[in-house]
N, CA, C and O atoms as a CHARMM CRD file, in Angstrom:
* protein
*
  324
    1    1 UNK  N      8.39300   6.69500  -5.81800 PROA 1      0.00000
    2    1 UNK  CA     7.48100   7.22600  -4.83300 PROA 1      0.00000
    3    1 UNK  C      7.76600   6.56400  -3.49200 PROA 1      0.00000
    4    1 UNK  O      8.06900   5.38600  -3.30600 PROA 1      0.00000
    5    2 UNK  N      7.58200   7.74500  -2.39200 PROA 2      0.00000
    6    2 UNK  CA     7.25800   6.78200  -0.99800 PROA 2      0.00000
    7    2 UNK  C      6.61400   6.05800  -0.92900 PROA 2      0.00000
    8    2 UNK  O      5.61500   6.31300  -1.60200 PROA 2      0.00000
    9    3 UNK  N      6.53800   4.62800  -0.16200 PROA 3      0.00000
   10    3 UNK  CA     5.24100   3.69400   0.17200 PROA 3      0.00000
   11    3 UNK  C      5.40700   3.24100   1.80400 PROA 3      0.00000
   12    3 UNK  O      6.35500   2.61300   2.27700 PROA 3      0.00000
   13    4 UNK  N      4.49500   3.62300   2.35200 PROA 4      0.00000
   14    4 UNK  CA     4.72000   3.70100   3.55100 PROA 4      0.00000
   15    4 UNK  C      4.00100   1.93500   4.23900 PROA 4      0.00000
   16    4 UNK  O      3.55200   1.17500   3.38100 PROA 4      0.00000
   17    5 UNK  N      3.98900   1.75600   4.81200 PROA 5      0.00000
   18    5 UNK  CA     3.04400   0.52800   5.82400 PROA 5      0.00000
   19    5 UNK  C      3.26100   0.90900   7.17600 PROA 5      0.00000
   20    5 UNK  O      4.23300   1.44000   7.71400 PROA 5      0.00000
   21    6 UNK  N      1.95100   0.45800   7.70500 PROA 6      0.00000
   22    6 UNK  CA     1.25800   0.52900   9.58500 PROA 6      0.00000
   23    6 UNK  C      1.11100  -0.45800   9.99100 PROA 6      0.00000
   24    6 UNK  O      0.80800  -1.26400   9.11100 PROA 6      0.00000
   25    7 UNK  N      1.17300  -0.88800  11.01500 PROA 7      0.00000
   26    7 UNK  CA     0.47200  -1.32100  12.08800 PROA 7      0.00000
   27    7 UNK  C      1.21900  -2.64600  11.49200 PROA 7      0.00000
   28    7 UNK  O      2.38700  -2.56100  11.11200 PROA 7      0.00000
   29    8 UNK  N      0.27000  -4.25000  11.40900 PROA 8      0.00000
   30    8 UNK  CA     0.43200  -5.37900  10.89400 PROA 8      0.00000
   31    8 UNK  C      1.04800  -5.50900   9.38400 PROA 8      0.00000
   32    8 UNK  O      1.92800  -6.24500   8.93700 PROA 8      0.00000
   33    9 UNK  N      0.17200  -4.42500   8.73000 PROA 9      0.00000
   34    9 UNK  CA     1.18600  -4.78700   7.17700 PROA 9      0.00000
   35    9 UNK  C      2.47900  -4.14500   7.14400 PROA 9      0.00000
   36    9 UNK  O      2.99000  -4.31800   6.03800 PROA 9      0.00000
   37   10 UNK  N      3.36400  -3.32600   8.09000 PROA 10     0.00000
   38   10 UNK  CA     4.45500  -3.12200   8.58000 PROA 10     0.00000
   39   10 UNK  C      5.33600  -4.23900   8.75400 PROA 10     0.00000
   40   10 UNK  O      6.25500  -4.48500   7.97300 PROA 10     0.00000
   41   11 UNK  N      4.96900  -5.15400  10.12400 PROA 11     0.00000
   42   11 UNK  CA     4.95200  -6.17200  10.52400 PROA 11     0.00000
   43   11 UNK  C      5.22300  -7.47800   9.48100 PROA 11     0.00000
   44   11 UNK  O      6.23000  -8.15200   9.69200 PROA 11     0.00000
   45   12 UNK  N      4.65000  -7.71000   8.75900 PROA 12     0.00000
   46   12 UNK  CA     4.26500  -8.51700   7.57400 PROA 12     0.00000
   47   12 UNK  C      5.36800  -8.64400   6.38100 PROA 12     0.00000
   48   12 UNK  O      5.94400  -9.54000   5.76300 PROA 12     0.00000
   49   13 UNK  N      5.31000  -6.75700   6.43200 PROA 13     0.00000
   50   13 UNK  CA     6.46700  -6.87400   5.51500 PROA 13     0.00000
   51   13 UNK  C      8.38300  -6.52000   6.05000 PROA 13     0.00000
   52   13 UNK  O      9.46500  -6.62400   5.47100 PROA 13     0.00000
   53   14 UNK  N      8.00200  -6.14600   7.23100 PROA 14     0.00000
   54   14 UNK  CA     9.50700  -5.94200   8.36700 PROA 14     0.00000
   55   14 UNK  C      9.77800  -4.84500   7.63000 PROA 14     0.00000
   56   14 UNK  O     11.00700  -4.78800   7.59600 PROA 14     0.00000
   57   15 UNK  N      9.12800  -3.54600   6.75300 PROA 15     0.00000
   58   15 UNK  CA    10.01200  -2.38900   6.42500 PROA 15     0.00000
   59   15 UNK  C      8.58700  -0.88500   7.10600 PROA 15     0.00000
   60   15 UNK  O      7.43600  -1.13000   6.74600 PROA 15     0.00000
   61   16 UNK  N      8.68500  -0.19800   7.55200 PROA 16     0.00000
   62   16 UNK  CA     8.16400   1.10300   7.50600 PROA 16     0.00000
   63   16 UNK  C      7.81900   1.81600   6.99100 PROA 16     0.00000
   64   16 UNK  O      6.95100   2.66300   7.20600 PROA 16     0.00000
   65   17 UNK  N      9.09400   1.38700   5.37100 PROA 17     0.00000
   66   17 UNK  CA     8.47000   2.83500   3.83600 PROA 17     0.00000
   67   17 UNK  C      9.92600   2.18700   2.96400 PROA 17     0.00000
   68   17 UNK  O     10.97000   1.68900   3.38500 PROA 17     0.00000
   69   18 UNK  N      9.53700   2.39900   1.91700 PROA 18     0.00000
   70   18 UNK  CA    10.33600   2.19900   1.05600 PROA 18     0.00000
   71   18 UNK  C     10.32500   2.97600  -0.49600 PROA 18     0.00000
   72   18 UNK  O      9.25400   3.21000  -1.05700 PROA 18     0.00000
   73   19 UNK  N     11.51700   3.30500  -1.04900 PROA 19     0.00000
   74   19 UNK  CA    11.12800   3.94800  -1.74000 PROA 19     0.00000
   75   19 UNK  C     10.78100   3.35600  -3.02600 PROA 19     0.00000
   76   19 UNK  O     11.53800   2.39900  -2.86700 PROA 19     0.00000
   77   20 UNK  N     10.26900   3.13500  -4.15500 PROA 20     0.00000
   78   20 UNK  CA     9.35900   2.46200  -5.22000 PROA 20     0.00000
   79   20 UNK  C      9.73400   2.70100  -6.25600 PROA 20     0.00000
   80   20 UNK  O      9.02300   3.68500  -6.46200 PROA 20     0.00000
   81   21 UNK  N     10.31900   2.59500  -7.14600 PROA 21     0.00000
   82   21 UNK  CA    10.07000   2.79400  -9.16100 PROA 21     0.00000
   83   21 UNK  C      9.09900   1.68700  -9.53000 PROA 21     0.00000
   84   21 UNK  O      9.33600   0.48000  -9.57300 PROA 21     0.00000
   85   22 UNK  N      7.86700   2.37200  -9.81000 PROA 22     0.00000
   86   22 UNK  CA     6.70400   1.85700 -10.32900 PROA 22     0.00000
   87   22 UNK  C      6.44200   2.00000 -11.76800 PROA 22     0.00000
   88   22 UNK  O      6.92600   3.01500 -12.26900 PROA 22     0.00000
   89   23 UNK  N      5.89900   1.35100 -12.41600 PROA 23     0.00000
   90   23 UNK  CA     4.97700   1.62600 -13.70800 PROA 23     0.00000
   91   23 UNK  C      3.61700   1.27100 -13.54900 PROA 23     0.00000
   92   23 UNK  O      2.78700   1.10300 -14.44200 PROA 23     0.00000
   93   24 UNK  N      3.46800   1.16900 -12.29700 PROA 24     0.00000
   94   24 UNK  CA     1.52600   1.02800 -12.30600 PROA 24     0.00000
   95   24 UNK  C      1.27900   2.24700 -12.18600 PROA 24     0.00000
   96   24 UNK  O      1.96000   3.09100 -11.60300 PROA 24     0.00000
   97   25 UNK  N      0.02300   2.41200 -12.88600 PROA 25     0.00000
   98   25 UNK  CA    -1.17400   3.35000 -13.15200 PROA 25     0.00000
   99   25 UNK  C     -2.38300   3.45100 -12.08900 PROA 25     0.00000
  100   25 UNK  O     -3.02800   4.48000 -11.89100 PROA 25     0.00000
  101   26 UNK  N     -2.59600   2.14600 -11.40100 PROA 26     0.00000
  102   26 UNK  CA    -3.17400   2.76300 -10.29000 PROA 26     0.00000
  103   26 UNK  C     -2.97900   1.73700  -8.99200 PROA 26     0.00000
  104   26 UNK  O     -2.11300   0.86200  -8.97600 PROA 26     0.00000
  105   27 UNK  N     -3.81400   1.95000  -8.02600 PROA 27     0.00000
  106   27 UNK  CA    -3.11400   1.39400  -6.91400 PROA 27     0.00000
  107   27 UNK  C     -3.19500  -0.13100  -7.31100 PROA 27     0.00000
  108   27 UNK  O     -2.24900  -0.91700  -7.35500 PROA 27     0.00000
  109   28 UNK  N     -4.56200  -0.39400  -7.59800 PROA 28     0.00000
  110   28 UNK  CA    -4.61000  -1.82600  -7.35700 PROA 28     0.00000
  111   28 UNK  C     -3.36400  -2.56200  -8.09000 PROA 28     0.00000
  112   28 UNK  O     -2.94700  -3.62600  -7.63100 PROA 28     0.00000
  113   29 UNK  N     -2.76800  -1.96200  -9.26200 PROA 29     0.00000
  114   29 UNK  CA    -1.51100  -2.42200 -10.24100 PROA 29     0.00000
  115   29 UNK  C     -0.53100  -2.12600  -9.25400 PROA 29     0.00000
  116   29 UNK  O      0.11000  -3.14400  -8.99400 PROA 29     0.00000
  117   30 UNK  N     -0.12600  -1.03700  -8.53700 PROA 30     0.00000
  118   30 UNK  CA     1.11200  -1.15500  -7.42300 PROA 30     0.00000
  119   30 UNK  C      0.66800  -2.41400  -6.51700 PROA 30     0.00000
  120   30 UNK  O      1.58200  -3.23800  -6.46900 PROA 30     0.00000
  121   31 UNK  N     -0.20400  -2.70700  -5.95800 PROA 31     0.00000
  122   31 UNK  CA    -0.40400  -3.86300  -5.44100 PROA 31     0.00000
  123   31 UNK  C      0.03400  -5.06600  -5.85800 PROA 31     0.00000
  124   31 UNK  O      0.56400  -5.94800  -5.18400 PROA 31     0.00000
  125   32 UNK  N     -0.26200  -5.04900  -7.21600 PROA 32     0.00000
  126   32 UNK  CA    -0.15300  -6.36700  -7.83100 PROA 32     0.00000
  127   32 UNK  C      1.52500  -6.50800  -7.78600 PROA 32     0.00000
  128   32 UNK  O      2.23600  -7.45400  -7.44700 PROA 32     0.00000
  129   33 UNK  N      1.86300  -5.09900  -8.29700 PROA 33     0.00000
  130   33 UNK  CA     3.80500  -5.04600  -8.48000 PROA 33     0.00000
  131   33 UNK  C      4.92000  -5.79300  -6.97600 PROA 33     0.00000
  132   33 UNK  O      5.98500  -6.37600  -6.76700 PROA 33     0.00000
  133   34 UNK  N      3.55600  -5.15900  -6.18800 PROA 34     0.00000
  134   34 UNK  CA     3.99700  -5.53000  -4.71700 PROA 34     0.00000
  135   34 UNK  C      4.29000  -6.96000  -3.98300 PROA 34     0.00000
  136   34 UNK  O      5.13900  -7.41900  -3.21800 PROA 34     0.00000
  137   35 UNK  N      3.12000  -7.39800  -4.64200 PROA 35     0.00000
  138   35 UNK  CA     2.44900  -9.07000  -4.33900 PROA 35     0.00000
  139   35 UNK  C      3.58300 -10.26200  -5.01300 PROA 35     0.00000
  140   35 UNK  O      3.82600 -11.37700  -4.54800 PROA 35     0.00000
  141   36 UNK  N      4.08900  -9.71000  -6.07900 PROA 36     0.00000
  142   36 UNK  CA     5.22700 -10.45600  -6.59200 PROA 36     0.00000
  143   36 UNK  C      6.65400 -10.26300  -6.25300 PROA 36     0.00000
  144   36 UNK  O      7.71000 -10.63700  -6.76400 PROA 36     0.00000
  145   37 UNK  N      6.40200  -9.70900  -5.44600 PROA 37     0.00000
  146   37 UNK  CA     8.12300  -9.28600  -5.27500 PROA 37     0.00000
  147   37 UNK  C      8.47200 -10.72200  -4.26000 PROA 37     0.00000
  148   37 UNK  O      9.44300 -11.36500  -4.65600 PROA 37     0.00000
  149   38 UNK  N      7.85100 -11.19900  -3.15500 PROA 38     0.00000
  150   38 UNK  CA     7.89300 -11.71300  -2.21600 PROA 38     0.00000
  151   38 UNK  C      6.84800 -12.41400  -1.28600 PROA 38     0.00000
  152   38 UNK  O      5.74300 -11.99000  -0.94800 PROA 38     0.00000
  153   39 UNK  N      7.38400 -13.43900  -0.99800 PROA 39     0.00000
  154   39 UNK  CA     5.94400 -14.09200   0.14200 PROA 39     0.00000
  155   39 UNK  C      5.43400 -13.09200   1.05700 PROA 39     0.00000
  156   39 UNK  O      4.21800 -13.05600   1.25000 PROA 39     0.00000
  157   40 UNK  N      6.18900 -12.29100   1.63600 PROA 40     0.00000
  158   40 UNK  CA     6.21300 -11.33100   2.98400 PROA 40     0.00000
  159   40 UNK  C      4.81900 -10.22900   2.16200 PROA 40     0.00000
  160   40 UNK  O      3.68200 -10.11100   2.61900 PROA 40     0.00000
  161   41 UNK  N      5.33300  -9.57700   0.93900 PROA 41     0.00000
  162   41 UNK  CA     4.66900  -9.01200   0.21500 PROA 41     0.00000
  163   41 UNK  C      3.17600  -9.39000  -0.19300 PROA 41     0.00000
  164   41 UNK  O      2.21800  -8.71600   0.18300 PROA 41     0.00000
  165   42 UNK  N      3.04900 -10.57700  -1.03100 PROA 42     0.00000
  166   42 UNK  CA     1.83900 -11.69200  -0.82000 PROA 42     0.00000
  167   42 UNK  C      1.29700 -11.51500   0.04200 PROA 42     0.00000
  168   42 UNK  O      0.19000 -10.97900  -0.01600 PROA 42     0.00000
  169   43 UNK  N      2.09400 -12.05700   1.67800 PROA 43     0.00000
  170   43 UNK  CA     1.01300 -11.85600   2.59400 PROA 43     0.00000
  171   43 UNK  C      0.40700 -10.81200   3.29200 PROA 43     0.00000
  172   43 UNK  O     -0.68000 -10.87500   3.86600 PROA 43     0.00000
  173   44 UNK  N      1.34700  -9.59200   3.20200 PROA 44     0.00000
  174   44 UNK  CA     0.30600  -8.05600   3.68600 PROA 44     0.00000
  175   44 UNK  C     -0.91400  -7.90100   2.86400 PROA 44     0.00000
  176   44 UNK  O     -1.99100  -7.44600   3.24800 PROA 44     0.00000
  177   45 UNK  N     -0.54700  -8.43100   1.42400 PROA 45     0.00000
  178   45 UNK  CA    -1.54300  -7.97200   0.25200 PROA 45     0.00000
  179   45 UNK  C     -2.41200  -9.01700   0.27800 PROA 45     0.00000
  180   45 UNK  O     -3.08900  -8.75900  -0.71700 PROA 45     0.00000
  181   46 UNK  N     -2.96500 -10.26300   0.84300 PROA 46     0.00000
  182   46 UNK  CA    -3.57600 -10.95800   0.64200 PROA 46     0.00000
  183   46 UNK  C     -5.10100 -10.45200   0.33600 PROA 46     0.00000
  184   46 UNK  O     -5.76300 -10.90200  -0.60000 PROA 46     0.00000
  185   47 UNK  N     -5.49900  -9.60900   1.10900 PROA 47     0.00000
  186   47 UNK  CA    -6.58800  -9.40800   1.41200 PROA 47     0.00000
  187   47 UNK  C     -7.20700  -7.78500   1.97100 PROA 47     0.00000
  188   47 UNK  O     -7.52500  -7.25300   3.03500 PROA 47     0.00000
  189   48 UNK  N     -7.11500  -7.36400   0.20700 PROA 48     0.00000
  190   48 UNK  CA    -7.32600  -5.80500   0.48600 PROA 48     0.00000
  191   48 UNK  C     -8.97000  -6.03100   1.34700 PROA 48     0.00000
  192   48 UNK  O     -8.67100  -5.76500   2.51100 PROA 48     0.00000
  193   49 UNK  N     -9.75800  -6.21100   1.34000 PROA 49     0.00000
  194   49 UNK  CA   -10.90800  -5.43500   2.02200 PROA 49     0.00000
  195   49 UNK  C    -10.32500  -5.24900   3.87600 PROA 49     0.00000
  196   49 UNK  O    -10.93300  -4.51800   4.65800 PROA 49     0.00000
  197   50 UNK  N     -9.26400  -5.94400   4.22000 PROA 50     0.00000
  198   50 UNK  CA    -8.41800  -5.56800   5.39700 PROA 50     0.00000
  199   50 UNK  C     -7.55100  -4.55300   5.23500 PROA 50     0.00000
  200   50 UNK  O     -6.73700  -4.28900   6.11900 PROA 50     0.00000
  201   51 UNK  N     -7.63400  -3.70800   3.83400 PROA 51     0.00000
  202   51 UNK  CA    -6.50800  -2.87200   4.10700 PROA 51     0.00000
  203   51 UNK  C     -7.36800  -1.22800   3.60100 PROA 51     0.00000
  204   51 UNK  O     -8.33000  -1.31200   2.83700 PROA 51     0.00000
  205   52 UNK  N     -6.98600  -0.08000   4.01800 PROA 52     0.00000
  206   52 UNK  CA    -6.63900   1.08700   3.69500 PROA 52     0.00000
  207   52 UNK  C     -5.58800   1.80700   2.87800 PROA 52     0.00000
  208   52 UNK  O     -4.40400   1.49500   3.00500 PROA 52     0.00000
  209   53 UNK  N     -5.86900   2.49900   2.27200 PROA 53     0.00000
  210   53 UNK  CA    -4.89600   3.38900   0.65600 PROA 53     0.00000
  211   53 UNK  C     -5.33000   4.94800   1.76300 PROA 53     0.00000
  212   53 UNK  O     -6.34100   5.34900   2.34100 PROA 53     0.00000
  213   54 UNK  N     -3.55600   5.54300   1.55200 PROA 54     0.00000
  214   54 UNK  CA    -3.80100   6.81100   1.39000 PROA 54     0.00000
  215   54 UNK  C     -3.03800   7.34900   0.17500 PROA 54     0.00000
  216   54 UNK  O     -1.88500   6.94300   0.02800 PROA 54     0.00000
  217   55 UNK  N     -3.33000   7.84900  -0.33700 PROA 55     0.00000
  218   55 UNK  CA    -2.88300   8.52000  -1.70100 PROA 55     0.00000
  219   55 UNK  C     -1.67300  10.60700  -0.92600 PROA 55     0.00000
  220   55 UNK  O     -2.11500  11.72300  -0.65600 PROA 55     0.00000
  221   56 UNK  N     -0.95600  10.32200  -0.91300 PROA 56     0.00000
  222   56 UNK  CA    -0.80000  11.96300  -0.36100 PROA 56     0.00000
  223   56 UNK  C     -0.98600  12.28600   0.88100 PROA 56     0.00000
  224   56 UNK  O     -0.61900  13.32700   1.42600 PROA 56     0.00000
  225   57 UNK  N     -1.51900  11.46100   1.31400 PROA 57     0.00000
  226   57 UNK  CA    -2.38700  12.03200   3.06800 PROA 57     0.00000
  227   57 UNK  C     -3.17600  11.91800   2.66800 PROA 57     0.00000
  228   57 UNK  O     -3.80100  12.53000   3.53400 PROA 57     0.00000
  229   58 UNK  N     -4.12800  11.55100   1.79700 PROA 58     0.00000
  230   58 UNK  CA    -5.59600  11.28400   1.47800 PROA 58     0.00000
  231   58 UNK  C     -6.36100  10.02000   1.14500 PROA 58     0.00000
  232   58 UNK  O     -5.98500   9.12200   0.39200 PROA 58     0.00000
  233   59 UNK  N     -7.63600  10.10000   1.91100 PROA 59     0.00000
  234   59 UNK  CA    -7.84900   8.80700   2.00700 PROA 59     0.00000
  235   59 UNK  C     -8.41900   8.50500   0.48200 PROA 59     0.00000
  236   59 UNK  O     -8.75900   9.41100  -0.27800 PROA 59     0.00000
  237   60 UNK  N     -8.48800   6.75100   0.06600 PROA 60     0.00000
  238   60 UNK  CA    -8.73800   6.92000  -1.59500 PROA 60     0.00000
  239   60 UNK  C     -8.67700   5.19400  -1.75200 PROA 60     0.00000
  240   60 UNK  O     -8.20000   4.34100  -1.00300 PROA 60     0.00000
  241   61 UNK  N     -9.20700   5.11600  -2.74600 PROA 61     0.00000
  242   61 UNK  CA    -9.57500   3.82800  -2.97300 PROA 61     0.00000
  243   61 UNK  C     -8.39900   3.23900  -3.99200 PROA 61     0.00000
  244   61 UNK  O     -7.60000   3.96600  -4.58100 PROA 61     0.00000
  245   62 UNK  N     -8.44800   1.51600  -4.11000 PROA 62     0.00000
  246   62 UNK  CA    -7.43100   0.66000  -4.92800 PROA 62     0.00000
  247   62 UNK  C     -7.24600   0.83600  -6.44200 PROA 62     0.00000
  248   62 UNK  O     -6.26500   0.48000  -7.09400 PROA 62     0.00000
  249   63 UNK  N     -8.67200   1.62100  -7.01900 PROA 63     0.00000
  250   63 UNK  CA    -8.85600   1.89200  -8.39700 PROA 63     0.00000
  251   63 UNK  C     -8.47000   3.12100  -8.62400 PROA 63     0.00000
  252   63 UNK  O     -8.52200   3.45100  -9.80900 PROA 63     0.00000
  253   64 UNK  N     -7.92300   4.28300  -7.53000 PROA 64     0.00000
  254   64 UNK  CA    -7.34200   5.26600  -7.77400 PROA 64     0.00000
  255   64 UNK  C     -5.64800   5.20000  -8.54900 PROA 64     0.00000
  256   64 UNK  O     -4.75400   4.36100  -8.44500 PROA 64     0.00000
  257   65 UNK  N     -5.74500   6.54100  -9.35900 PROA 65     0.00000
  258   65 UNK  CA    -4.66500   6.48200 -10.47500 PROA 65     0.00000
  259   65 UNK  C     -3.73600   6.89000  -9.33700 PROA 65     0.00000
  260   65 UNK  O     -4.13300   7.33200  -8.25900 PROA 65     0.00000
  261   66 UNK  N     -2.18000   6.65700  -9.75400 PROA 66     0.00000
  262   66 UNK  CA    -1.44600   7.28100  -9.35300 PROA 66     0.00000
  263   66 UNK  C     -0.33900   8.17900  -9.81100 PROA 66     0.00000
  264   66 UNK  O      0.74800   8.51200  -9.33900 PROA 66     0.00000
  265   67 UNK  N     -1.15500   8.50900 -11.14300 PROA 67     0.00000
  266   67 UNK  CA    -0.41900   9.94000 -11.24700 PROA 67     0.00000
  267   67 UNK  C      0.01600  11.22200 -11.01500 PROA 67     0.00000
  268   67 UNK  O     -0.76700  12.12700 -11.30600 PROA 67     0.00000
  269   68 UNK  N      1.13100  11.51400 -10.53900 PROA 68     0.00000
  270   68 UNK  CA     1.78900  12.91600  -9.68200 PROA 68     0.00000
  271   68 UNK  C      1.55500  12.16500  -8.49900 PROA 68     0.00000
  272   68 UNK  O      1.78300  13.10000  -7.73200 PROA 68     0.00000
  273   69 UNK  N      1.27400  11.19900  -7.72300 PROA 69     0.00000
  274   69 UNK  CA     1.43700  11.07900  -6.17000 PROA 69     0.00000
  275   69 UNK  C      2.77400  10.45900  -5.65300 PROA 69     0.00000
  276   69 UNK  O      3.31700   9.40300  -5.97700 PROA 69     0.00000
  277   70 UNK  N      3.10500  11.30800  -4.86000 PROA 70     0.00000
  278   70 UNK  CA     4.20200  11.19200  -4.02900 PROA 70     0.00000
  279   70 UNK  C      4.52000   9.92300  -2.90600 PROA 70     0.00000
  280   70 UNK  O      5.51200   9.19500  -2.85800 PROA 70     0.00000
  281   71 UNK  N      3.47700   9.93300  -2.15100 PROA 71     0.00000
  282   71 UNK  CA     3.72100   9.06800  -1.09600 PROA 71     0.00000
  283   71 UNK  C      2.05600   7.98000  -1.38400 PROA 71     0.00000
  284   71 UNK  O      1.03700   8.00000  -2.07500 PROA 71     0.00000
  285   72 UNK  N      2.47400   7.45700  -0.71300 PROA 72     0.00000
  286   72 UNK  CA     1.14800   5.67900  -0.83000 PROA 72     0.00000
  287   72 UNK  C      1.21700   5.19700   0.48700 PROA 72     0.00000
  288   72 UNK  O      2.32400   4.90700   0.94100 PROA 72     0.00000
  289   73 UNK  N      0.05300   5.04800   1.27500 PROA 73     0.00000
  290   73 UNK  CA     0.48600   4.40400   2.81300 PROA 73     0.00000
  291   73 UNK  C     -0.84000   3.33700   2.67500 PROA 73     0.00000
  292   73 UNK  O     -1.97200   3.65400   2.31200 PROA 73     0.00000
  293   74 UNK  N     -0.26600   1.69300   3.15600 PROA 74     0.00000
  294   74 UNK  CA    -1.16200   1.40100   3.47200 PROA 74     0.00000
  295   74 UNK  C     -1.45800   0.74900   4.85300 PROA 74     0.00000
  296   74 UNK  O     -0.75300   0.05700   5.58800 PROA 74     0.00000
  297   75 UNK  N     -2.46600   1.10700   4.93900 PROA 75     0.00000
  298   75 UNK  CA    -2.64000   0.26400   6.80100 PROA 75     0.00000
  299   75 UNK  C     -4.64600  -0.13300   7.14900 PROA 75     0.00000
  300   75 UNK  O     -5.71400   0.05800   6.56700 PROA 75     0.00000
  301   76 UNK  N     -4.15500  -0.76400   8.45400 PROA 76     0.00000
  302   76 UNK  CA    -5.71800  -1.70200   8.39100 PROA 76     0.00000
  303   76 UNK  C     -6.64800  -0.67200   8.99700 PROA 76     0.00000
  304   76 UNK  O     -6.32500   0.07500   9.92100 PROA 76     0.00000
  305   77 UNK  N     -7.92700  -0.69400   8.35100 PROA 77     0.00000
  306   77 UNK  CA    -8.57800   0.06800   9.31200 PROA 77     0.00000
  307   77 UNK  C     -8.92000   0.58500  10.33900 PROA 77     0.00000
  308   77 UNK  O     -9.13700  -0.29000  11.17600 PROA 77     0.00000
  309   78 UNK  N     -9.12800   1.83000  10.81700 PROA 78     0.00000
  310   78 UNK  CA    -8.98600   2.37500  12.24300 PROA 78     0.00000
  311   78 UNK  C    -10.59500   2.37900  12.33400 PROA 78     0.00000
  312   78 UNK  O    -11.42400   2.63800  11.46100 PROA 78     0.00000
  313   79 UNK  N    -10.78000   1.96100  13.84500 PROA 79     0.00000
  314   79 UNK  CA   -11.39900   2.42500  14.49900 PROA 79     0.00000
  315   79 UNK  C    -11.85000   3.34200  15.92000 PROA 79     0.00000
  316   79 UNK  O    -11.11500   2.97800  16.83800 PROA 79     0.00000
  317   80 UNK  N    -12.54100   4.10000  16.24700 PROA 80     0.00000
  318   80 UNK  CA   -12.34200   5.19000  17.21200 PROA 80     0.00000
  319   80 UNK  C    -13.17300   4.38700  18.22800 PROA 80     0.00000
  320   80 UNK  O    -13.77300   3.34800  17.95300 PROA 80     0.00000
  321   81 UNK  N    -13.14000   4.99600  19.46100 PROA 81     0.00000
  322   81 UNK  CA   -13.70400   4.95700  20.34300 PROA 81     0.00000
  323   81 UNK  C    -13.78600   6.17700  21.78600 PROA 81     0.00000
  324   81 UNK  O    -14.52100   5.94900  22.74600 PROA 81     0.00000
């Protein structure tokens, strides 16, 4: 699958998107797959309540499955003004 990163967890991890062979079942387990690969990794993931999941283009939470999804983006919350 695609996995995309924004803004700081871009930054964090120095890649844009990468492509993934996973065996997690849902996000928070791609996370975890993520968190071990590398310190750089570790530190984007330190601290999901700083981060955003899109599943597809859709927004979606860490306990969401990821079965049939294509792309995964994560980035820090937006705010408007």
């Amino acid at each position: 699958m695609d996995v995309l990163y924004f803004a700081w967890v871009r930054e964090r991890i120095g890649l844009p998107r990468e492509q993934v062979e996973t065996s997690a079942s849902t996000v928070a387990d791609l996370v975890e797959e993520l968190r071990a690969r590398e310190d750089r990794y570790a530190a984007a993931f330190a601290d999901l309540s700083a981060l955003r999941v899109a599943l597809d283009q859709e927004l979606s939470e860490f306990d969401a499955p990821l079965a049939g999804v294509r792309e995964v983006a994560f980035f820090p919350p937006m705010t408007g003004g």
